[in-house]
Backbone bond lengths (Angstrom), bond angles and torsions (degrees), N, CA, C in turn:
res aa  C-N    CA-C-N  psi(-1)  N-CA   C-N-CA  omega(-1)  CA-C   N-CA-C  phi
1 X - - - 1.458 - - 1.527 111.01 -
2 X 1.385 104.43 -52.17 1.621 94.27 175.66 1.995 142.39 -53.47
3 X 2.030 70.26 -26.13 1.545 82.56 178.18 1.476 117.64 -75.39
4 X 1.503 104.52 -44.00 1.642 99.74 170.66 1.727 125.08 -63.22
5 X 1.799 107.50 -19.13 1.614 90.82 163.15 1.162 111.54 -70.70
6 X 1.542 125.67 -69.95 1.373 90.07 174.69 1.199 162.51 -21.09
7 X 1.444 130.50 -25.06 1.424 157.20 142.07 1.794 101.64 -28.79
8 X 1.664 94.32 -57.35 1.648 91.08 -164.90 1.158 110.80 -84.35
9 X 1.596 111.42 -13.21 1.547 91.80 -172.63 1.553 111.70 -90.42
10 X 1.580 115.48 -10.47 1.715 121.64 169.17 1.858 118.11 -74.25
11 X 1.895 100.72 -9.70 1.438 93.67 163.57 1.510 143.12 -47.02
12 X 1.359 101.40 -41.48 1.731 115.81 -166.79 1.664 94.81 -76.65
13 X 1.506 129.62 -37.33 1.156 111.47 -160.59 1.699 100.45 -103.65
14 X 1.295 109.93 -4.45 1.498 118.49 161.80 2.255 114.41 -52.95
15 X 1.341 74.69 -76.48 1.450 106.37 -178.62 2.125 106.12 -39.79
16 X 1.820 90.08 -48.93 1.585 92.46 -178.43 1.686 115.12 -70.11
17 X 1.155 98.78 -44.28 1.496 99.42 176.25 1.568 118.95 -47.25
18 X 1.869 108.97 -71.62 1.621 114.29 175.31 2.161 105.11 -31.26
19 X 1.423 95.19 -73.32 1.597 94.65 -168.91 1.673 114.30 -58.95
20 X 1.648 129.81 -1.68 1.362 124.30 170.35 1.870 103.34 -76.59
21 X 1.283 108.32 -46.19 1.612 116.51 -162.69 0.917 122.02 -122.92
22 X 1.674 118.76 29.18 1.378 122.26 173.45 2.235 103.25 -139.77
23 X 1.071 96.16 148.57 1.653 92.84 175.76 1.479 99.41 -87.49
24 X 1.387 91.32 145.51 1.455 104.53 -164.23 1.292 125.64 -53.18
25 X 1.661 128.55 -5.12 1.241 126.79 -168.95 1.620 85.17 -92.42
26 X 1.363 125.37 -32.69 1.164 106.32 -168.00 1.844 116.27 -95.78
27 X 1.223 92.45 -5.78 1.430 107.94 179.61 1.582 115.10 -72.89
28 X 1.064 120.53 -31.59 1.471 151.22 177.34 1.440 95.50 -53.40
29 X 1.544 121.58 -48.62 1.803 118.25 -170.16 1.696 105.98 -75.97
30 X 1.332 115.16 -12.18 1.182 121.50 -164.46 2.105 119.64 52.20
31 X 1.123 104.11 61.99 1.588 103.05 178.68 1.226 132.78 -54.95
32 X 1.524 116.54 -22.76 1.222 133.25 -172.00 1.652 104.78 -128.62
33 X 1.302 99.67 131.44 1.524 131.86 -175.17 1.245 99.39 -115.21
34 X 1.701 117.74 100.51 1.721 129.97 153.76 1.312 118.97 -110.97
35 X 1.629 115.16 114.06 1.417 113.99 178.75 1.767 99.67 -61.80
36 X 1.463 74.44 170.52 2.223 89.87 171.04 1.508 97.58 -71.05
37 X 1.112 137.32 -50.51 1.432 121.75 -171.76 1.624 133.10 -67.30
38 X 1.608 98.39 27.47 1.711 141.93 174.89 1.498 101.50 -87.14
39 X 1.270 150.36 152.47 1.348 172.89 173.11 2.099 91.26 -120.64
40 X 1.047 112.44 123.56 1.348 107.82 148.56 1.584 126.02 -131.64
41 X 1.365 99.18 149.89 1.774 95.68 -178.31 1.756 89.15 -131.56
42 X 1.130 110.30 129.28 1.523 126.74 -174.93 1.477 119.18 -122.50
43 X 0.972 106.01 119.69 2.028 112.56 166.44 1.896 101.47 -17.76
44 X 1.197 142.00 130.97 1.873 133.02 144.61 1.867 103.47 -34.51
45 X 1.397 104.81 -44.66 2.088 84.26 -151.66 1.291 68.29 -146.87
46 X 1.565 165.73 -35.33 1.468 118.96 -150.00 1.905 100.24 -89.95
47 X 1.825 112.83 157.35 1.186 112.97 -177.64 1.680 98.32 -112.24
48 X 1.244 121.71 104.64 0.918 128.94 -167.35 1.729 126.73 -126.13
49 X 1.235 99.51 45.12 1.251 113.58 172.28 1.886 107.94 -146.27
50 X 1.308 113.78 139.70 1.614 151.62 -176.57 1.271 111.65 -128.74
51 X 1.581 107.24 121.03 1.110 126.67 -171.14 1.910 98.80 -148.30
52 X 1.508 90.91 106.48 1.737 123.68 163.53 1.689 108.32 -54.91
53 X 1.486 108.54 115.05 1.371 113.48 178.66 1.643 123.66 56.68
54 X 1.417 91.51 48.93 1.883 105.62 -178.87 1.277 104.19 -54.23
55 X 1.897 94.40 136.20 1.552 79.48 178.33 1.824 79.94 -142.27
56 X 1.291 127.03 -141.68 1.642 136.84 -160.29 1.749 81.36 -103.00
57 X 0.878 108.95 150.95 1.953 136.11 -179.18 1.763 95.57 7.93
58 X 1.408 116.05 45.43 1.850 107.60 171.57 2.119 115.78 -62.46
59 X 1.067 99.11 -33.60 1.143 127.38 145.08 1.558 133.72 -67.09
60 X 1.807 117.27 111.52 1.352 99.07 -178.51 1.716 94.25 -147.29
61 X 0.996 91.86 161.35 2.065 105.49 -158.76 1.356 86.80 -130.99
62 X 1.612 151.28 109.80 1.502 156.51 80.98 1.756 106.60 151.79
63 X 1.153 106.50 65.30 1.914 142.15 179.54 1.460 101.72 -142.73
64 X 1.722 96.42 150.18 1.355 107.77 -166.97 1.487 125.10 54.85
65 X 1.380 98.22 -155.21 1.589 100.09 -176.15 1.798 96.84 99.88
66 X 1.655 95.11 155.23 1.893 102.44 164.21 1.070 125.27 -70.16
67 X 1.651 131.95 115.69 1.412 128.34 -168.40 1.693 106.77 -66.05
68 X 1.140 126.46 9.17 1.566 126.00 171.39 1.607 114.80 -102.57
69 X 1.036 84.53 -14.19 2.156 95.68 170.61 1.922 97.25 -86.96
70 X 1.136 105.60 117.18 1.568 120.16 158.31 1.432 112.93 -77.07
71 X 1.571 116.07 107.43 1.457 117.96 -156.24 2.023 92.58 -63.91
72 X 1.093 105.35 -170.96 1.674 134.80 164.63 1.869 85.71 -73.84
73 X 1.717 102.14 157.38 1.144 99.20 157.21 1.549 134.19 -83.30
74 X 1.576 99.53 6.25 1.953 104.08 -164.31 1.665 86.91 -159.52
75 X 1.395 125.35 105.78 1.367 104.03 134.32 1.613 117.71 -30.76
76 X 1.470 91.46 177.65 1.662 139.63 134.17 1.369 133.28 -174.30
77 X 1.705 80.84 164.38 1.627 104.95 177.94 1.350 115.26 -137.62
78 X 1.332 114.40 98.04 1.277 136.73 -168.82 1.678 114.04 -102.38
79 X 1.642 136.93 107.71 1.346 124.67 151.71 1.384 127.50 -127.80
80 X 1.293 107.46 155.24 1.717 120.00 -162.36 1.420 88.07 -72.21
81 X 1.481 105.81 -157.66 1.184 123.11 -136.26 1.265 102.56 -99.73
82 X 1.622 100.14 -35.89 1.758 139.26 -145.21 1.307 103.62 -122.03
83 X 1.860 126.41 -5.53 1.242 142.10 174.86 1.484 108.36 -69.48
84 X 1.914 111.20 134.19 1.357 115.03 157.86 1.267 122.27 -118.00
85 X 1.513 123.43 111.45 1.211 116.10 172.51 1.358 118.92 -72.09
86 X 1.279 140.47 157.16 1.728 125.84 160.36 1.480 101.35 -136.57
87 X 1.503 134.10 137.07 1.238 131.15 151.63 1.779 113.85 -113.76
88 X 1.614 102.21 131.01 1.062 107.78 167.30 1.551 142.14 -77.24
89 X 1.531 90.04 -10.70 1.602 92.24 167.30 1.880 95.27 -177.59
90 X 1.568 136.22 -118.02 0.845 119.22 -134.83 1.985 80.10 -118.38
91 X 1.575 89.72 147.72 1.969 89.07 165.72 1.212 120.36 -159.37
92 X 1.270 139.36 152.01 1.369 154.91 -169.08 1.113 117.70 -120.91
93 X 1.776 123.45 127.95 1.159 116.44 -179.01 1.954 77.14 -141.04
94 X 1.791 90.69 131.05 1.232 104.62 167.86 1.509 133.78 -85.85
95 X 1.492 141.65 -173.18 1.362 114.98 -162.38 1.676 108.88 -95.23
96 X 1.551 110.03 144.91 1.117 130.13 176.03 1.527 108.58 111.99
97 X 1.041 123.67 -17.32 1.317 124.94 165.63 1.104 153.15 -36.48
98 X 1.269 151.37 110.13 1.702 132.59 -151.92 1.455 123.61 -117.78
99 X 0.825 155.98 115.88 1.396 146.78 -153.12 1.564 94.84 -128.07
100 X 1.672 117.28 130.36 1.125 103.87 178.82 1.741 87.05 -133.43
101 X 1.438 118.75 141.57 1.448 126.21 142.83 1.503 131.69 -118.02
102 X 1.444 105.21 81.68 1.810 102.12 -164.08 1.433 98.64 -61.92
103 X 1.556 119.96 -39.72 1.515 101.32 -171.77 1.652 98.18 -143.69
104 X 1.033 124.68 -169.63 1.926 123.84 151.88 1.399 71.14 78.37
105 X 1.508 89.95 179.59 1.509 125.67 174.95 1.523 129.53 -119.51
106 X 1.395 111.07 155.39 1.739 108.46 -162.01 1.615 83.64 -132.28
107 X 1.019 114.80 145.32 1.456 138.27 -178.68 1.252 93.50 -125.96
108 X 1.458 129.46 147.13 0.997 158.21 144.80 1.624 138.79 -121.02
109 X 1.178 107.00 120.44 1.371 108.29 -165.76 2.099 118.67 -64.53
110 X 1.128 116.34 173.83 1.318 124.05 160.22 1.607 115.44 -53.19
111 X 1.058 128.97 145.71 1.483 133.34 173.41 1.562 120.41 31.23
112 X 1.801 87.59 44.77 2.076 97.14 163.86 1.389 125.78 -76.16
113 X 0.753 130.41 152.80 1.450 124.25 -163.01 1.579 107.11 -148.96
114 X 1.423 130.27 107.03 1.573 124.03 -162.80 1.973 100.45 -120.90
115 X 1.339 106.26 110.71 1.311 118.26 -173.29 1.929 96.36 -68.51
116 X 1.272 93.56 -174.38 1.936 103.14 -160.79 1.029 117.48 -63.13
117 X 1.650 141.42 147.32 1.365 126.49 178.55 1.630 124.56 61.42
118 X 1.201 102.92 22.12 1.933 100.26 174.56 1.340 100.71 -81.40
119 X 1.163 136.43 171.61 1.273 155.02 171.28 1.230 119.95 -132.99
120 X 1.496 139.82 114.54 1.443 116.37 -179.82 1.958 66.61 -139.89
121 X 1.793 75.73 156.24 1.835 111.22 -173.09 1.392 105.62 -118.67
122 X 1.373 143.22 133.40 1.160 128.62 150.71 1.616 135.72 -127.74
123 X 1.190 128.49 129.79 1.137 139.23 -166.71 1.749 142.57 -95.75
124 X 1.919 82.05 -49.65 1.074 115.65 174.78 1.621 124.99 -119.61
125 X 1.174 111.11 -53.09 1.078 138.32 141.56 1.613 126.83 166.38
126 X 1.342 107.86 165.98 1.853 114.62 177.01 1.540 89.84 -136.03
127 X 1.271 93.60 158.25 1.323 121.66 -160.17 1.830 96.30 -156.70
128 X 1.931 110.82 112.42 1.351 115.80 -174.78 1.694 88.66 -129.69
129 X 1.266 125.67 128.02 1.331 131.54 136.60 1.439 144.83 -39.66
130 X 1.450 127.75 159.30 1.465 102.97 178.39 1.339 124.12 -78.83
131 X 1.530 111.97 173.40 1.221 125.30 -178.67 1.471 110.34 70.97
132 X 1.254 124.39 25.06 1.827 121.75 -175.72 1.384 94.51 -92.24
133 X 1.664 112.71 150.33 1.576 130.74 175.12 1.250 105.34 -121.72
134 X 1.284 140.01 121.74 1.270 160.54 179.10 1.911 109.57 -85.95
135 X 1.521 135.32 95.73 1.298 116.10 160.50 1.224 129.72 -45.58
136 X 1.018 109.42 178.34 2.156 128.34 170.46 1.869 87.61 -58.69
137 X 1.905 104.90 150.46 1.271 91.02 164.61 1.446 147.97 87.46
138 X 1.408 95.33 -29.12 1.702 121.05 178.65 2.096 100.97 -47.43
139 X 1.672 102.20 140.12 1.209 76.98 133.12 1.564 109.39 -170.22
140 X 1.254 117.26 138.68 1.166 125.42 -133.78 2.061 85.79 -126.07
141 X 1.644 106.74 142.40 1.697 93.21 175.92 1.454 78.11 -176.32
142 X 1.433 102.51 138.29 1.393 134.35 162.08 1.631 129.92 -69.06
143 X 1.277 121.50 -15.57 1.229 135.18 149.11 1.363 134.04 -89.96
144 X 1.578 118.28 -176.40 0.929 125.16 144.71 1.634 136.47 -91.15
145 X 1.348 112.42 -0.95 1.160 130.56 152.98 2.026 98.71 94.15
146 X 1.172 109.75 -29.00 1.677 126.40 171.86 1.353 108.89 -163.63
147 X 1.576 103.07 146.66 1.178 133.07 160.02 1.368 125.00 -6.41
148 X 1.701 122.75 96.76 1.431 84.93 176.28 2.268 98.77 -135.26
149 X 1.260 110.27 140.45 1.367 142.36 174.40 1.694 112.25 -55.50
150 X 0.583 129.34 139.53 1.880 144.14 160.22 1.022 112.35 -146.13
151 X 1.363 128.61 86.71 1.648 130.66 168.08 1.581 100.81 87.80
152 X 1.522 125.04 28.13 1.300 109.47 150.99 1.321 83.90 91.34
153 X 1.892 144.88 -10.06 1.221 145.13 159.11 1.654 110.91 -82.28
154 X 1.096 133.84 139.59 1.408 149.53 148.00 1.623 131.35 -45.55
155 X 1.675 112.97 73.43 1.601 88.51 179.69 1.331 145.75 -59.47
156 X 1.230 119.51 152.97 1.338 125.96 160.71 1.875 104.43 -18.53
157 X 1.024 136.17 115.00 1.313 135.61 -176.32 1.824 124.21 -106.58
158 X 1.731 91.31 -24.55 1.524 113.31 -169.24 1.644 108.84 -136.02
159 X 1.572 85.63 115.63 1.860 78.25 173.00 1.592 98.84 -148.99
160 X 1.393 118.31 140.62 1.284 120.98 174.85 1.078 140.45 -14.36
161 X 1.613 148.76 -153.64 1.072 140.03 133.36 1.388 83.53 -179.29
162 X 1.811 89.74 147.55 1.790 104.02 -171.76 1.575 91.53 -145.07
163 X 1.114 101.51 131.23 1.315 104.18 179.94 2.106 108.54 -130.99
164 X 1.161 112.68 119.50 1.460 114.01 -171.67 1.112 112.92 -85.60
165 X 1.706 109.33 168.28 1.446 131.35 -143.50 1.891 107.04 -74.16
166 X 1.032 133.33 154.44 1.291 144.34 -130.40 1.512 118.39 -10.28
167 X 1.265 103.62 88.75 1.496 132.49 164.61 1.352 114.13 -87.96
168 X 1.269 119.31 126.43 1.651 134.20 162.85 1.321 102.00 -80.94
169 X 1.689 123.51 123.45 1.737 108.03 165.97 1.980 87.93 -120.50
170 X 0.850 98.36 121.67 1.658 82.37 -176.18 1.867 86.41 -106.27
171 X 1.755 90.93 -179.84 1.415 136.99 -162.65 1.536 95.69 -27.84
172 X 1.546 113.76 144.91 1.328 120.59 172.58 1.649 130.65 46.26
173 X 1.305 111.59 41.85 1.244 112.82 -167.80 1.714 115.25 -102.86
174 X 0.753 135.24 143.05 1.683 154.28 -178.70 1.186 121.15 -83.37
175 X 1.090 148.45 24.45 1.446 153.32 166.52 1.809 134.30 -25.81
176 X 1.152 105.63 65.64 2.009 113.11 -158.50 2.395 94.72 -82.65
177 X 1.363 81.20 158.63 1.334 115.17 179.28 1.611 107.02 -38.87
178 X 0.996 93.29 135.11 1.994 108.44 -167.67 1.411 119.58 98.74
179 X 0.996 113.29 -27.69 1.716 104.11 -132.48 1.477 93.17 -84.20
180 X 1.459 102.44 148.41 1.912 125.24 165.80 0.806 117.22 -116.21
181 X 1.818 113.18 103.96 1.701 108.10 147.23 1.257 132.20 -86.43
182 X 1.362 122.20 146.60 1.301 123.24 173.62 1.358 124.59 -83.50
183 X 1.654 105.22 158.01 1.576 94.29 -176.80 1.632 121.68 -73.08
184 X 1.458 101.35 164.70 1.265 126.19 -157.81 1.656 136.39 55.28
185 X 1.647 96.64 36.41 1.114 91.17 -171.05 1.734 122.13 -122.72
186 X 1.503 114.15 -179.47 1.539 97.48 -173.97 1.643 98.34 -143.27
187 X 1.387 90.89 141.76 1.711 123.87 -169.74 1.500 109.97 -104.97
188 X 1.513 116.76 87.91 1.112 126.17 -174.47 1.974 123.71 -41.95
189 X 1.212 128.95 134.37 1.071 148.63 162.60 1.963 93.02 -17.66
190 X 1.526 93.11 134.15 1.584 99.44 -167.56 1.394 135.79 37.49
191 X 1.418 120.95 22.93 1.446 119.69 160.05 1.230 131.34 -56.57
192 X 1.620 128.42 158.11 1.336 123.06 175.54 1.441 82.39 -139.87
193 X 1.849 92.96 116.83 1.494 120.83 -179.44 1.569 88.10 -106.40
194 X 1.793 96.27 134.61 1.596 118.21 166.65 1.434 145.52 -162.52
195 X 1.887 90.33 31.51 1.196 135.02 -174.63 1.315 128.32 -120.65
196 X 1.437 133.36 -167.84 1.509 124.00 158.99 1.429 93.72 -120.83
197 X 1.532 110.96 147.85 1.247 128.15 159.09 1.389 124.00 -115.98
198 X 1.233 127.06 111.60 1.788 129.69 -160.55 1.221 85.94 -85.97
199 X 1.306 124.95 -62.82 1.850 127.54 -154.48 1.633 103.33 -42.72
200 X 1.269 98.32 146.01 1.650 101.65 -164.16 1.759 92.17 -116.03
201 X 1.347 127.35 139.13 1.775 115.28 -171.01 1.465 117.34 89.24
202 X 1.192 124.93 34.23 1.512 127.34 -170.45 1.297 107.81 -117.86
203 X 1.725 128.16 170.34 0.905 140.81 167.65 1.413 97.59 -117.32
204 X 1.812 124.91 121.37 1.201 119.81 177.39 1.592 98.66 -121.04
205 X 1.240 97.75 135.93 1.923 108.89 172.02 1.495 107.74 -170.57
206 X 1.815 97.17 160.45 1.203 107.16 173.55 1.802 100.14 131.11
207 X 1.663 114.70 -176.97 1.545 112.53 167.07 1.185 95.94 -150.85
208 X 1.738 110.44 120.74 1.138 120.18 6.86 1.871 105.70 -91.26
209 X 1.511 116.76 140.82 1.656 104.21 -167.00 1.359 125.78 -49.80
210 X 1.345 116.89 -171.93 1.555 124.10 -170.62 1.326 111.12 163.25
211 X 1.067 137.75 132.00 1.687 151.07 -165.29 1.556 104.14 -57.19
212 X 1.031 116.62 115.18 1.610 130.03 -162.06 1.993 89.80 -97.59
213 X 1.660 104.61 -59.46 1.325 111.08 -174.72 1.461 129.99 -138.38
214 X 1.091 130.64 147.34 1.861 124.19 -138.96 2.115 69.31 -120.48
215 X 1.496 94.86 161.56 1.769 121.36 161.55 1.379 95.56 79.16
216 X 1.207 131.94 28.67 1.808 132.43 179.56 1.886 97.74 -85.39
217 X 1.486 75.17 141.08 1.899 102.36 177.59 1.378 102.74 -152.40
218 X 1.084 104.83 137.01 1.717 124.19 168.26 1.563 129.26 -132.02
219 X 1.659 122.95 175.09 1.061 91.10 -177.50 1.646 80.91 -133.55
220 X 1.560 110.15 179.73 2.043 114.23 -170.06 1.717 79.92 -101.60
């Protein structure tokens, strides 16, 4: 019984979401699945989300996740005006999670999967490949979030980040502006990544990170 209320009570903000940011032929399949325990902040009129091979809830916002992670009490999913989301195929974000795109664009790969409480910010843009797994905790942002000065000059505040197709980011990880991972690789439990990494097959960890071990393979 409990499980099917739940079901009903993620209808109304299901239903509102698809018909705010989708045209109605495609809104009708319902692609995106947001429980009530979602916060949303939405553009008034722009429709600004793309989704590769729409199909009925391929997309889902606060399911799953590790039952030993105590979610947030409220996602979100917040985008500006001037924000592009894109999904390439199917993704999961478990509960407490926040996804923000004030502006730039976020790509998302095929079969992403973001465990409880991640946070990713976007500004400029991120760019994730398929098959990436997100830990509990993550939090990953393309800015600096404010303004910051060096000698009365303005830094660089916004810089990309691309991260390639089946990436491990496990539990508690730090992810700052720029940085490239390559594919197949894994970002050890509490790292603070703030670099690019080309090598594709690595084990990266540590603060601030750095390739601990070369010939890494995993499986989702």
């Amino acid at each position: 019984m409990k499980f099917k209320v739940k079901y009903i009570l993620d209808f109304p903000k299901t239903i509102y979401f698809n018909f705010k940011m989708f045209p109605f032929k495609e809104a009708i399949r319902f692609p995106v699945y947001v429980s009530h325990n979602y916060k949303l902040d939405l553009p008034k009129h722009t429709k600004n989300i793309s989704i590769d091979n729409l199909k009925t809830f391929c997309i889902r916002f606060g399911n799953g996740g590790s039952m030993d992670i105590i979610p947030n009490q409220y996602g979100l999913i917040q985008l500006g005006t001037e924000a592009k989301l894109h999904f390439y195929g199917d993704a999961q974000f478990a509960a407490g999670c926040s996804l923000r795109v004030d502006c730039g664009k976020m790509e998302l790969g095929n079969n992403f999967s973001a465990n409880r409480n991640c946070n990713i910010t976007c500004t400029k843009g991120i760019k994730i490949g398929d098959n990436c797994l997100l830990g509990g905790g993550i939090s990953l942002r393309d800015n600096d979030g404010h303004k910051l000065y060096i000698h009365e000059t303005q830094k660089t505040g916004q810089k990309e980040i691309v991260i390639g197709k089946q990436v491990w980011i496990c539990s508690e990880v730090k992810i700052l502006k720029g940085v490239v991972i390559s594919d197949y690789s894994v970002i050890a439990m509490g790292s603070l990544v703030t670099r690019k990494f080309f090598e594709t097959n690595v084990l990266i960890g540590g603060t601030p990170a750095k390739v601990i071990e070369h010939g890494i393979w995993w499986e989702k």
